[in-house]
N, C-alpha and C positions, 0 to 999 in steps of 0.2 A: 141427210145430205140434200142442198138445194141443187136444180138441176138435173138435164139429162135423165127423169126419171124416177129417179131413187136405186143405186144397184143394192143390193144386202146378199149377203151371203147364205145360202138354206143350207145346205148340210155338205158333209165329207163324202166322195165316194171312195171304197178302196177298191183295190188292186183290178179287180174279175170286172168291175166295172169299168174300168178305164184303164187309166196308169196309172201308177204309185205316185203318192202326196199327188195329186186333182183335188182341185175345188172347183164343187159347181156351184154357178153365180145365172142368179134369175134377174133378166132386166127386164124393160116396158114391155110392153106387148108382148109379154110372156117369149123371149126372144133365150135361147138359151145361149151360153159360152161356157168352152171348159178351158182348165189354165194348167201345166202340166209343171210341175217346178222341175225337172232334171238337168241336166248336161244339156241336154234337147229339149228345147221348149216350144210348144206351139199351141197357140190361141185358132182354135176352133168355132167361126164364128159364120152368122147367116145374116148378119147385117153389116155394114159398114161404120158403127154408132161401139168403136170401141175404148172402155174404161180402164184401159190397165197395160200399159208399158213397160218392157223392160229392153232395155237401151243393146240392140247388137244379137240378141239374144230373139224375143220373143218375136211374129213377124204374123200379120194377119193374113186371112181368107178372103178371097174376093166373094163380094154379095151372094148367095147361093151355092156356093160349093164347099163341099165337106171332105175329109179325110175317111175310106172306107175302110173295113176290117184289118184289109190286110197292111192300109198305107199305117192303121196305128199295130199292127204286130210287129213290123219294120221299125219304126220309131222307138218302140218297146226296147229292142234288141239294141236299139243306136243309144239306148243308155248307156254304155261304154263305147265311146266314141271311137276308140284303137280295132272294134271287132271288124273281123274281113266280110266283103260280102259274100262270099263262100259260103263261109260258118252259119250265116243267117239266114244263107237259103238253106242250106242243107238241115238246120235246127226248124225252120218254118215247113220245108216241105216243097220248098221254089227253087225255079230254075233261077241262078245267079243272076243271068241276066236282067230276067225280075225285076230280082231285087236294084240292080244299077241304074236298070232305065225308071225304074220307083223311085229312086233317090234322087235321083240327076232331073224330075219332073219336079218333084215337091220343091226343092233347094230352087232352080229355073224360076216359077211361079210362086216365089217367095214366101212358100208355106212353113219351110222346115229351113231352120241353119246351125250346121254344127260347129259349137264354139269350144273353145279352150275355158276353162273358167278358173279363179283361184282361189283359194284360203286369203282373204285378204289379210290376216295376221300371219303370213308367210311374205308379207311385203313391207320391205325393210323403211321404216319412215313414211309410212303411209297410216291412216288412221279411214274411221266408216262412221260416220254420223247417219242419222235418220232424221230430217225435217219436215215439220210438220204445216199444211200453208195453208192458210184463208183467203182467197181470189173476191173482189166485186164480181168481177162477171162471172154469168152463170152458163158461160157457154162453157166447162169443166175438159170438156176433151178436150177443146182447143187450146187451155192453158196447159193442160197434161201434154201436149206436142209442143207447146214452147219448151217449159221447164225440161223436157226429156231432150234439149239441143244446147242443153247448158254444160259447160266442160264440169267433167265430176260427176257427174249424175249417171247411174248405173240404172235404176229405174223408177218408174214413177207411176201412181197408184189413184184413180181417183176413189173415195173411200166415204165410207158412212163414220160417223160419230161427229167429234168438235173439229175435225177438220176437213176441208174438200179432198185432197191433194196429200201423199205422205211419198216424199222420195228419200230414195238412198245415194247419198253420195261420197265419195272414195277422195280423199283429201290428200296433199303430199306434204313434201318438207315445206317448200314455196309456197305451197298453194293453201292455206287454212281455211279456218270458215269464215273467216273478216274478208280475205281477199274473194269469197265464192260470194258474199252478200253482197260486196263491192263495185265487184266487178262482172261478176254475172247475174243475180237474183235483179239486179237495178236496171236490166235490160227488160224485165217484166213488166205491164203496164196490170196496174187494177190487184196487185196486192195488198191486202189489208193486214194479215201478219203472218211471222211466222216463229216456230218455235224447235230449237234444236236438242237432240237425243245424240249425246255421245254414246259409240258401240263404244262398250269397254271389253266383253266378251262374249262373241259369237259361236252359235252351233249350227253346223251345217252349211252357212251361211258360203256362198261362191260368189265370184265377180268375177268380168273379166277386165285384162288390162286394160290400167287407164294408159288416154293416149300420151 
């Protein structure tokens, strides 16, 4: 990939190391980020230079500041977004309150957000495409924060291989993929191409509502 670096992906951590499905992603200057796929997602970051959006969902670190032991045991626990914070002190070993004014800080300072998410083939007349984009400009985050302000677009990916850019987006009865190219891709300036991936069937795969 041209741009920003080069990210590439080095290996999987499980569980003991982080949270369950993390990918760690090595950037320039040996900068690390972790990406957290749950209900709860949060991007763990120490620079401001980030490659990887998901729209409602994922929500960065300001420069220097990290998530400590216990902000990720918390997190951990908020994989079931309906548990009390009770349960999660008393299962961690915290006083409730803790755990409140933990949650009520991270959510505050825009580290953490608890979202509803769906099966998207539980959504009647909807369909999920995955497109794949080639940009001129090489400034890659910056198209990665347009493209993520485009309606449909659940999240967006800047990536190694033949393409810069790989987002996903949540299409309706009205809205197809003529009318997304049409009508919003052509708000893009410095596209070179792009290439779409009908979901026919999804595993594991969540979103949440389109607006």
């Amino acid at each position: 990939m041209s741009g920003n670096g080069g990210v590439r992906v080095v290996r999987h951590i499980n569980r003991s190391h982080l949270l369950q499905h993390c990918t760690y992603c090595r950037l320039h200057k040996n900068q690390h980020r972790y990406l957290t796929y749950l209900s709860i997602k949060v991007l763990d970051v120490d620079s401001f230079v980030v490659p990887f959006y998901n729209i409602g969902i994922v929500n960065y670190l300001p420069r220097g500041e990290t998530l400590d032991a216990t902000d990720f045991a918390i997190i951990n626990e908020l994989e079931d977004g309906r548990i009390s914070f009770k349960v999660i002190a008393d299962r961690l070993g915290l006083a409730e309150g803790t755990v409140r004014s933990r949650v009520r800080k991270l959510r505050n300072e825009g580290k953490l957000q608890i979202t509803g998410l769906v099966d998207p083939e539980a959504l009647d007349e909807h369909s999920v495409v995955m497109v794949g984009i080639n940009v001129k400009d090489m400034d890659l985050v910056k198209k990665g924060e347009e493209f993520s302000k485009l309606r449909g677009v659940m999240s967006v990916c800047v990536v190694t291989g033949r393409f810069d850019l790989i987002i996903t987006v949540v299409l309706e009865k009205d809205y197809g993929i003529l009318e997304f190219y049409t009508d919003e891709v052509s708000k893009i300036e410095n596209v070179q191409s792009v290439e779409t991936f009908v979901v026919y069937k999804s595993f594991d795969l969540r979103v949440s509502l389109p607006d």
